[in-house]
C-alpha positions as CSV (number, residue, x, y, z in Angstrom):
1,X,0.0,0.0,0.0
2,X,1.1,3.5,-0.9
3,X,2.1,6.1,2.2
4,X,-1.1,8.1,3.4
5,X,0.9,11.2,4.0
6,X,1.2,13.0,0.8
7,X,1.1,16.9,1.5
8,X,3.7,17.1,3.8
9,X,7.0,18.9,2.3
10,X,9.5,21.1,3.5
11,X,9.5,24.4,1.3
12,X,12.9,25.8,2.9
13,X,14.4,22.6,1.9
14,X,12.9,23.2,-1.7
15,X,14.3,26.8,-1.6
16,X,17.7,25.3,-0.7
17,X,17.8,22.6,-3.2
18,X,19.6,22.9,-6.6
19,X,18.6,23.1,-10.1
20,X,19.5,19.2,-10.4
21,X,18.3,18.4,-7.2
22,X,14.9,19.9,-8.4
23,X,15.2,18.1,-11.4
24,X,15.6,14.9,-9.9
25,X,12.9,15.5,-6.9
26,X,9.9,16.4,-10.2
27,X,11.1,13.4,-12.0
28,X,10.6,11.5,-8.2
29,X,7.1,12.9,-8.0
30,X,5.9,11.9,-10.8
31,X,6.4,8.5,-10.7
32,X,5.2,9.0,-7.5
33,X,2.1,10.2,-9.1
34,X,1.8,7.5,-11.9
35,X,2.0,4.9,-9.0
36,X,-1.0,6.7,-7.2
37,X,-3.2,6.8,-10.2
38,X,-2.5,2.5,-10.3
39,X,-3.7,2.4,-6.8
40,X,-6.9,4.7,-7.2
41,X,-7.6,2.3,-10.3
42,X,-6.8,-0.9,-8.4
43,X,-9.7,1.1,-5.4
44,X,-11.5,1.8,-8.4
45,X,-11.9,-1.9,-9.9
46,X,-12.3,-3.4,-6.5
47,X,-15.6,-0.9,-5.8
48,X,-16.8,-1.4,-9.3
49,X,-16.4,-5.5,-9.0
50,X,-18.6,-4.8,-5.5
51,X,-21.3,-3.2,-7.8
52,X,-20.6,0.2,-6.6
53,X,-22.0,2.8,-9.1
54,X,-18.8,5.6,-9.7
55,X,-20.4,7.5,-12.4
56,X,-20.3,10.8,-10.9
57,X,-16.7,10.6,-10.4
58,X,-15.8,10.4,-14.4
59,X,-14.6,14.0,-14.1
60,X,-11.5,15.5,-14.8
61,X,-8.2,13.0,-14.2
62,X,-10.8,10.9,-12.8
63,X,-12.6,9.5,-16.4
64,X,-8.7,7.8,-16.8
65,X,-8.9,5.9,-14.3
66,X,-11.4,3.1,-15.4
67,X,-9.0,2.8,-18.6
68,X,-6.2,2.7,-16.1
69,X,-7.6,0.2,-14.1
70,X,-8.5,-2.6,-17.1
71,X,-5.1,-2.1,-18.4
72,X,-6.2,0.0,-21.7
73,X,-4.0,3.4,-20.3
74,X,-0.3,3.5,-19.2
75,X,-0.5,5.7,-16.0
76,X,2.6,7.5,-16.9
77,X,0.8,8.8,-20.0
78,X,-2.2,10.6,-18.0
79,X,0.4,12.2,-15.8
80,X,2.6,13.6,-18.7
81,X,-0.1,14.6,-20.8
82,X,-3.2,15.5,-18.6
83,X,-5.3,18.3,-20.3
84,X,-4.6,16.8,-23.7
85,X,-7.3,14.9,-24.3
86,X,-7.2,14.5,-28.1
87,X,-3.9,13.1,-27.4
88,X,-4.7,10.9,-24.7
89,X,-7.6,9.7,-26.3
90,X,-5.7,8.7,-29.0
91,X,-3.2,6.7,-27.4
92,X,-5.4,5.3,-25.2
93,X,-6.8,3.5,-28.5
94,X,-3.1,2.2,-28.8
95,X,-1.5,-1.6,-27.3
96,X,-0.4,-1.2,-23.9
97,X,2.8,-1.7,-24.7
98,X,3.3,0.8,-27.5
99,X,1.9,3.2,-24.9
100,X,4.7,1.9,-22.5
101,X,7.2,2.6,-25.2
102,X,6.0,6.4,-25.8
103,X,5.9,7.0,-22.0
104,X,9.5,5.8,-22.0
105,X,10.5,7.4,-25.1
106,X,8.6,10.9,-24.7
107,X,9.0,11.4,-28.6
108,X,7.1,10.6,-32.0
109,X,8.7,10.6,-35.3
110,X,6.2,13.1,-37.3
111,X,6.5,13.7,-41.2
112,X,6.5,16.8,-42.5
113,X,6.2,18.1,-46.1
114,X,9.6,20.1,-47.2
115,X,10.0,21.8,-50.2
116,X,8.5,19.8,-53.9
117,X,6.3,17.7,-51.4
118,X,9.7,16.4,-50.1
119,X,8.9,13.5,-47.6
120,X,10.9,14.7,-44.2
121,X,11.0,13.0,-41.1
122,X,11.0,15.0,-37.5
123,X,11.0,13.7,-34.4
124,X,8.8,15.7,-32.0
125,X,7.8,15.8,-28.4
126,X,4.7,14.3,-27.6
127,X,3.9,17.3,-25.9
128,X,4.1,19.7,-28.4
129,X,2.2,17.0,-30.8
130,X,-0.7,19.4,-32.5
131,X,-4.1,18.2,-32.8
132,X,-3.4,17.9,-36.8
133,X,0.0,15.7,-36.3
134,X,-2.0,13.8,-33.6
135,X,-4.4,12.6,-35.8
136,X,-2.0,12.2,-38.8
137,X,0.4,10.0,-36.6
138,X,-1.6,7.7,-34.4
139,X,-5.1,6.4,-35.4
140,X,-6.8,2.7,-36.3
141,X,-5.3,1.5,-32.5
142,X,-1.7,2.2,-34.2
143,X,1.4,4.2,-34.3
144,X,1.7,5.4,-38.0
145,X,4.2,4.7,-40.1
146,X,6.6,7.8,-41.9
147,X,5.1,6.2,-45.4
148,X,1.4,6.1,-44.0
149,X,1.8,9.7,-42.3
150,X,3.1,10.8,-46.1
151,X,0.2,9.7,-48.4
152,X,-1.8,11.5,-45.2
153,X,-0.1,14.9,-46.1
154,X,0.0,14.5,-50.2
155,X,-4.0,13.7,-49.8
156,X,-4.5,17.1,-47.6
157,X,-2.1,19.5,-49.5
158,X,-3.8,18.1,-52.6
159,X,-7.3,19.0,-51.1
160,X,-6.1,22.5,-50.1
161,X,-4.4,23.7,-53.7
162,X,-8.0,22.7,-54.7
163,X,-10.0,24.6,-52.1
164,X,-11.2,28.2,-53.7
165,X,-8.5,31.2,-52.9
166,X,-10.1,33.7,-50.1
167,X,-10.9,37.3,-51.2
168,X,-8.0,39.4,-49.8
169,X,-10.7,42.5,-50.3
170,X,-13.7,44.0,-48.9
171,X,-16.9,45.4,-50.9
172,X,-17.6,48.7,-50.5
173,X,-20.0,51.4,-51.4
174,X,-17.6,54.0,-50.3
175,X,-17.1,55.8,-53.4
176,X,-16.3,59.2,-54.6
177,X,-15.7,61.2,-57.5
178,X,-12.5,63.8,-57.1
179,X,-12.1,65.9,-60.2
180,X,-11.2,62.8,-62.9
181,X,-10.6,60.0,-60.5
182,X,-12.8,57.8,-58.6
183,X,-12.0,57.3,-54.7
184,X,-12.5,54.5,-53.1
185,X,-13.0,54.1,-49.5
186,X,-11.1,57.5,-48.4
187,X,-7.9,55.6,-49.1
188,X,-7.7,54.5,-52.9
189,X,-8.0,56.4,-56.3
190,X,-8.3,55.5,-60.2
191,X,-8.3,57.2,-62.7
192,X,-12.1,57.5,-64.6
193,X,-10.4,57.4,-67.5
194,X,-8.5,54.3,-67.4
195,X,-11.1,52.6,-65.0
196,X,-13.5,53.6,-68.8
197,X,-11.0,51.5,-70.8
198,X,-10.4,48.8,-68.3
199,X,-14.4,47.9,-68.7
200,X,-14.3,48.6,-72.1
201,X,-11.1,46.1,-73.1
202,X,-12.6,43.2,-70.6
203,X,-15.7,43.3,-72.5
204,X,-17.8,44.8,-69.1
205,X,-19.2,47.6,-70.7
């Protein structure tokens, strides 16, 4: 059974400690923490095997823990990535132990297009995984491989070149008349003149 007493630290000695020291203690903790969230989901299976309805606890940190407890969520990934729930949720669909293997590694190798549609290859921090390369890396209960995440990016840059170019401009019935140009919006001018011939040569007149 884990120790009871869990809020009990000594901030001077905190204070006093060094940047490595500090290091070392966060790293401490949060195994620490991953090995709490085992025992809440070892409390949690036990009261759910005795019928015990824990619905209203699926809140927060909380909704891991029935994964936790039937062995379909590595602990250590709840604590390292709490808050990200795209990114849980995804690697949550993954086999225990590739989920072992990303707590351990703390990295994914995400492709990235470089220049001609070039296939590159970056490995990134799970943390700072965007919702885009989350979905383009891990999905179907597997890792992704660089080929797989490639064919992902060709189809999407192929959908966007295709998607219609947004109007950089806004309509306006601001319009004046200044001598022998037309103003538009306070801020622009033509000449009436050449605006005539414009219409004239692209057959709008």
């Amino acid at each position: 059974m884990l120790p009871t007493k869990t809020n009990s630290f000594d901030i001077v000695a905190v204070k006093s400690m060094t940047i490595q020291d500090l290091k070392a203690e966060l790293a401490k903790t949060l195994t620490v923490t991953a090995e709490y969230l085992m025992y809440i989901a070892a409390i949690w299976r036990e009261l759910e095997e005795r019928g015990e309805d824990l619905s209203e606890l699926r809140h927060g940190m909380m909704a891991y823990i029935p994964l936790i407890a039937t062995n379909q969520l590595d602990a250590r990934l709840v604590v390292n990535y709490a808050g990200q729930k795209t990114l849980l949720s995804s690697m949550a669909k993954l086999p225990l132990k590739e989920q072992q293997k990303l707590a351990e590694k703390g990295t994914l190798d995400v492709v990235i297009l470089g220049d001609n549609n070039q296939k590159l290859i970056k490995e990134v921090k799970i943390s700072d995984l965007t919702a885009a390369q989350v979905y383009q890396a891990i999905g179907e209960g597997k890792i992704k491989t660089p080929e797989q995440q490639y064919q992902i990016l060709l189809v999407r840059n192929k959908v966007r070149s295709k998607s219609k170019p947004k109007k950089t401009y806004r309509l306006t019935k601001n319009l004046k008349i200044d001598g022998e140009n037309l103003v538009i919006a306070g801020k622009h001018a033509v000449s009436i003149e050449f605006l005539k011939n414009y219409l004239e040569d692209n057959n709008e007149l």
